[in-house]
VOGU-3710 file (C-alpha; in Angstrom, 3 decimals, decimal comma):
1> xxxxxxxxxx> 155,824/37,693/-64,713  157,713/40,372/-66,676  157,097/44,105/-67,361  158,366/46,068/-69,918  157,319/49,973/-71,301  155,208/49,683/-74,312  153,773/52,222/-76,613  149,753/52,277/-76,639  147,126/53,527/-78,681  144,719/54,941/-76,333
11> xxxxxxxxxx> 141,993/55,690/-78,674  141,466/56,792/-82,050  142,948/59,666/-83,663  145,998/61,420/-84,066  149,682/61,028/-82,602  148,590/62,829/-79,343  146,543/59,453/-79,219  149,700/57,644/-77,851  150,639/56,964/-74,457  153,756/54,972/-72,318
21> xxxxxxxxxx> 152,667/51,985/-70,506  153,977/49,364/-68,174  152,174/45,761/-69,647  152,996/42,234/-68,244  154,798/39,696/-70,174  154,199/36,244/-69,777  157,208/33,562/-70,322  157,396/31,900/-73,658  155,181/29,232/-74,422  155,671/26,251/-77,002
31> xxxxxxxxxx> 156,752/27,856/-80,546  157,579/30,899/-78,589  160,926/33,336/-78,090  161,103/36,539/-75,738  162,722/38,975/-77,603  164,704/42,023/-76,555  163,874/44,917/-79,263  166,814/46,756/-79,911  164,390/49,393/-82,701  160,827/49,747/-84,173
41> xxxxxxxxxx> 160,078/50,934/-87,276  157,674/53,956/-87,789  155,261/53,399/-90,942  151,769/53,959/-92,507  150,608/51,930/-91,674  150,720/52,125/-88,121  148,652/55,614/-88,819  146,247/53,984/-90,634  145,362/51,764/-87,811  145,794/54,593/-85,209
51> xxxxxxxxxx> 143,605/56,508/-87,170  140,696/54,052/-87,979  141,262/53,128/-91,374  142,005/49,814/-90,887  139,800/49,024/-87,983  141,723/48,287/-84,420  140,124/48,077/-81,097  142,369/50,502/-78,353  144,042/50,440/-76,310  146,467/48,153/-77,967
61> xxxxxxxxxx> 150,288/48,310/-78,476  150,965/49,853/-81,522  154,008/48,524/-83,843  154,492/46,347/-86,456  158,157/46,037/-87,327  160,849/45,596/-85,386  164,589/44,014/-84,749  166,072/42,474/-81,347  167,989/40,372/-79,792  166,130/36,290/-78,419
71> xxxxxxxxxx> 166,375/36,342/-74,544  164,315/33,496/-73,716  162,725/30,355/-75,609  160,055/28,116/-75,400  159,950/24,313/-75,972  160,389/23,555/-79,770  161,119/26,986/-80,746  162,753/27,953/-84,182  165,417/29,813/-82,742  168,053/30,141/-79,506
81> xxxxxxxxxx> 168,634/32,244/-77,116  171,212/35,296/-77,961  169,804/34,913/-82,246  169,964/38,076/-83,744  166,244/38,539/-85,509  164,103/41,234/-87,174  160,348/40,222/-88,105  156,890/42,770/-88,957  153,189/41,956/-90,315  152,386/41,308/-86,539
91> xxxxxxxxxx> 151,033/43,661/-84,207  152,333/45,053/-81,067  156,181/45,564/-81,541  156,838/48,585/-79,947  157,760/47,705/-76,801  160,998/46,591/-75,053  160,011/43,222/-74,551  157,939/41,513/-77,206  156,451/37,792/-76,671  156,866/35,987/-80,800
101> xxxxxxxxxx> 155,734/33,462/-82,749  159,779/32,244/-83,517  158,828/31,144/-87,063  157,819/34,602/-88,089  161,164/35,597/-87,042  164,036/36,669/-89,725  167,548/35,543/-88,781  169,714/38,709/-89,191  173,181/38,291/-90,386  176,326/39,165/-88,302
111> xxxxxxxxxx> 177,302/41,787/-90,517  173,869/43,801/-90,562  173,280/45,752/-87,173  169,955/45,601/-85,816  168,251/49,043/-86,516  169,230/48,533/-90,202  167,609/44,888/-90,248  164,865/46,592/-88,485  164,678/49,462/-90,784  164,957/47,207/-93,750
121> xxxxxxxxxx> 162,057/44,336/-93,056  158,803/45,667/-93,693  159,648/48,402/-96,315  162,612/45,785/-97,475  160,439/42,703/-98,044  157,737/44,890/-99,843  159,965/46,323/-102,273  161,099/42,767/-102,617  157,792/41,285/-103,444  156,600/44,677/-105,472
131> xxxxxxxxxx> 159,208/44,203/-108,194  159,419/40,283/-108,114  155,725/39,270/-108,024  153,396/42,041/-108,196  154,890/43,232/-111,286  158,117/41,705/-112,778  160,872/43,914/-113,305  163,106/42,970/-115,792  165,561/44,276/-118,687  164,421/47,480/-120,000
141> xxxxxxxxxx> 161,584/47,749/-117,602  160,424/51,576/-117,646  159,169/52,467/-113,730  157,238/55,649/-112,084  158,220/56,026/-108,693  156,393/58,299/-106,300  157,999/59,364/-103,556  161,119/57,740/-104,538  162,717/59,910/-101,798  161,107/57,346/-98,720
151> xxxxxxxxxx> 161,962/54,621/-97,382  160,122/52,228/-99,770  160,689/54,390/-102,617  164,137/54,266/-102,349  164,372/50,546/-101,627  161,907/50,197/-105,357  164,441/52,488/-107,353  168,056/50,387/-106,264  166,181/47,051/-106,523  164,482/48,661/-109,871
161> xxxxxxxxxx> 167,596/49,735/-111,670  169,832/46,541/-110,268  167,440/44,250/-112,574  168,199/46,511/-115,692  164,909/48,444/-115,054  165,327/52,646/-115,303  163,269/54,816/-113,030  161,321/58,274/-113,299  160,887/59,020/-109,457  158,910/61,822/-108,195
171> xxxxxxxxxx> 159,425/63,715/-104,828  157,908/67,090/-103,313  161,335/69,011/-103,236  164,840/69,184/-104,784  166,614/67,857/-101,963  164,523/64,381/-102,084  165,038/64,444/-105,818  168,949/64,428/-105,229  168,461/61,247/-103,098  166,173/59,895/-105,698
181> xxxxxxxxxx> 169,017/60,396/-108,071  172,119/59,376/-105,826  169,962/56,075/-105,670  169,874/55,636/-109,667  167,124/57,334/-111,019  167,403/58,202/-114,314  164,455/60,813/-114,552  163,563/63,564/-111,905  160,048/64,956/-111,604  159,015/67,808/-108,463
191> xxxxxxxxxx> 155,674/67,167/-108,354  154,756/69,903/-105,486  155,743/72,418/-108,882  153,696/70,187/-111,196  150,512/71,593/-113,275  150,323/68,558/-115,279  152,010/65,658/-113,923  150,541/62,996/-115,867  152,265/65,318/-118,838  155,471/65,295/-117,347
201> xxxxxxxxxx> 155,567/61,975/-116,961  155,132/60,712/-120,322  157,594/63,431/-121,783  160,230/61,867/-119,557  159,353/58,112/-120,619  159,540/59,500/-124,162  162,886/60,623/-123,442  163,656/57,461/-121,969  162,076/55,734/-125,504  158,816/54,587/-123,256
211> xxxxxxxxxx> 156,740/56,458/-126,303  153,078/54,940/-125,214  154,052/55,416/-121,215  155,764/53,173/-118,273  155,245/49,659/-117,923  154,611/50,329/-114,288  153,813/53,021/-111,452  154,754/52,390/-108,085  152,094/54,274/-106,147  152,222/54,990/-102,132
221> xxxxxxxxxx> 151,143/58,807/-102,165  147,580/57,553/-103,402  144,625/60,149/-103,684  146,709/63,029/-105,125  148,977/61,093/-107,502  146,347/58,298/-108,552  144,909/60,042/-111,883  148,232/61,253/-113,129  149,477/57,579/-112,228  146,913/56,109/-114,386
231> xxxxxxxxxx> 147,019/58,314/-116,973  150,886/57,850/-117,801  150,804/54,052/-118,142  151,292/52,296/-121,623  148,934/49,772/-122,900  148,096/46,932/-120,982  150,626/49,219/-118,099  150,037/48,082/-114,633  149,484/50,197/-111,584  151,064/49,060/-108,188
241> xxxxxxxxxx> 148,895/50,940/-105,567  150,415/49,706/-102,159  149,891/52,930/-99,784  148,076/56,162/-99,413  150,441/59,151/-97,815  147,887/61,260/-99,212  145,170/59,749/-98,271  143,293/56,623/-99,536  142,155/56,638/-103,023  137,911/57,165/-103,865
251> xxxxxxxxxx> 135,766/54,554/-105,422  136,525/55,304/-109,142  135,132/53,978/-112,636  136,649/50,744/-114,033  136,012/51,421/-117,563  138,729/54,142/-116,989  141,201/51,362/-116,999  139,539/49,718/-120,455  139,914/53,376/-121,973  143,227/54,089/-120,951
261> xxxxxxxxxx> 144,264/50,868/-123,118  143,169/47,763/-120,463  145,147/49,191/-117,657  145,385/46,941/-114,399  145,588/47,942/-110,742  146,549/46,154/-108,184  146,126/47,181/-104,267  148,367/44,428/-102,655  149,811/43,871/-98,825  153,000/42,431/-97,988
271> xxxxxxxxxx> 150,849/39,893/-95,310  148,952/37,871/-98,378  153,000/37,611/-100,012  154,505/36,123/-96,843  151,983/34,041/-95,588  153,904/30,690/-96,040  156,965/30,394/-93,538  159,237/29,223/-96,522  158,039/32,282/-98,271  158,651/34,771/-95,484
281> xxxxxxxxxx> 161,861/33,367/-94,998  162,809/33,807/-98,646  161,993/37,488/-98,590  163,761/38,171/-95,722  167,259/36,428/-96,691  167,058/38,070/-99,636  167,089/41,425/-98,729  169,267/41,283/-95,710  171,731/39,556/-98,301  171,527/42,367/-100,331
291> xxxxxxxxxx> 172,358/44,565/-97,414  175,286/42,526/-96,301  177,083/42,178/-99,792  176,301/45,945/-100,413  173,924/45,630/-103,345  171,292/47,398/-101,232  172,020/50,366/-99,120  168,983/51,346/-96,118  168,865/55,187/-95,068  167,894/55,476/-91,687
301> xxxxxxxxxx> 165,959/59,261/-91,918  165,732/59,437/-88,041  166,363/58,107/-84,527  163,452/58,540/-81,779  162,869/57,350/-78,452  159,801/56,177/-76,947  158,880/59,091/-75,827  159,432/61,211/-79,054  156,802/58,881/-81,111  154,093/60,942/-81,847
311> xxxxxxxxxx> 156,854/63,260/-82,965  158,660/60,916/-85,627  154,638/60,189/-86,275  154,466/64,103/-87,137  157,117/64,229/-89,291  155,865/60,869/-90,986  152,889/62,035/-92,001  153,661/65,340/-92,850  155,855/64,071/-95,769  158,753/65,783/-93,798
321> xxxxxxxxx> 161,240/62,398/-94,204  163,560/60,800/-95,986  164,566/57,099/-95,711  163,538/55,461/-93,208  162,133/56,589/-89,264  162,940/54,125/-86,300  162,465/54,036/-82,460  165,157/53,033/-79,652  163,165/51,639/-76,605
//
């Protein structure tokens, strides 16, 4: 049987909660390929499941993105040995050697390297399914974007503004506003200066001739930018919750969203948008043909090996990144 190094959570907690391990990996059964990860991608919501919000039950390998090369296949498997393929949603990725289901795995193109497919697959396939089926962006579309900086914010404000929507993006400094405007936003808003951000907000739909508010936030900073989210959507707006940077969001009153002007919030997951092969498959060839005719460009923030995790974790959750943070086995 095969070894490889994988990255485990050894208990609950913080970053220092992570720990290199040699684990066994057994050959690929029916269905099955042995791929060779090439990167993993660092995200939420890893922490969240590190730290007990979502409920895991250590040790277990952490990781739930990544991009490699097929090494070894079982009988009737969807792939071939040497594919190129990045897949996520499924836990235990960050390791060298990962045992997959081969239909949950995204062909990646020849001209898209492997840490950008990798970089691009979770955040890339949510954006993708934020502004296609949780809320339809279309011409004239007026967007909030928090964090527009990160890796999914930036992914939201190209894939926004490339369906004739225009984007007010928020950030925590002037350097991640820059980015948020070299990536099309039309409206910049530092909300680590803000005293009333809900106020800003609307002043810079007005500008933008949004006079009631946006059609839509795009919300992964959570408990500190949930009120002023709600509070700057027009009539019958719609509030895309789909992370919590800042932590998760309290139990709140419903009849705020009847008195704000029958408001509606949405708390979605990429895993109930891909659950379908066909579907998943759909996502994924659409972004990664983005990527590979240009129409989407994916900022890799940082580069970390194994043992630097709990680092790029650090930096993660401090709100110290831009783009997007990946690890090189």
């Amino acid at each position: 049987m095969t070894t490889t190094t994988a990255l485990v959570v050894t208990r609950t907690g913080g970053p220092e909660v992570l720990a290199l391990e040699e684990r066994e990996v057994p050959p690929p059964g029916p269905g099955e390929a042995l791929v060779e990860v090439a990167a993993g991608g660092v995200n939420f919501i890893d922490a969240y499941k590190r730290e007990g919000i979502y409920a895991m039950d250590p040790p277990y390998v952490q990781g739930f993105e990544a991009a490699g090369t097929v090494r070894e296949v079982g009988e009737g498997a969807a792939v071939s040995v040497g594919d190129r393929v990045a897949w996520s949603m499924v836990d235990g990725l960050h390791a060298g050697l990962v045992l997959a289901d081969s239909t949950r795995l995204l062909p990646v193109p020849d001209d898209v390297d492997l840490e950008t497919a990798c970089a691009a697959t979770l955040q890339g396939m949510t954006a993708q399914f934020l502004v296609t089926d949780c809320f339809r962006v279309e011409e004239g579309t007026v967007a909030l974007v928090h964090a527009a900086a990160g890796g999914v914010g930036q992914l939201l404000t190209q894939m926004i503004t490339s369906r004739g929507g225009t984007v007010i993006a928020t950030a925590g400094s002037e350097g991640k506003l820059e980015i948020a405007r070299s990536r099309g936003a039309a409206e910049l808003i530092d909300y680590s200066k803000s005293e009333d951000l809900a106020a800003e907000i609307r002043a810079s739909a007005d500008r933008l001739g949004a006079h009631e508010g946006v059609d839509v936030v795009y919300d992964g900073v959570g408990k500190s930018t949930f009120d002023a989210s709600l509070s700057s959507l027009r009539r019958r707006g719609m509030l895309v919750l789909f992370g919590g940077a800042s932590g998760q969001v309290p139990p709140f009153d419903l009849q705020r969203l009847n008195a704000g002007g029958s408001l509606f919030v949405t708390r979605p997951s990429l895993a109930h948008y891909i659950v379908e092969t066909e579907e998943l498959q759909a996502r994924g060839r659409e972004v990664f043909g983005d990527i590979a005719a240009g129409r989407l460009d994916i900022a890799i923030g940082g580069r970390y090996s194994f043992a630097d995790t709990a680092q790029a974790y650090r930096a993660l959750e401090g709100r110290a990144t831009t783009g997007k943070l990946i690890l090189i086995p």
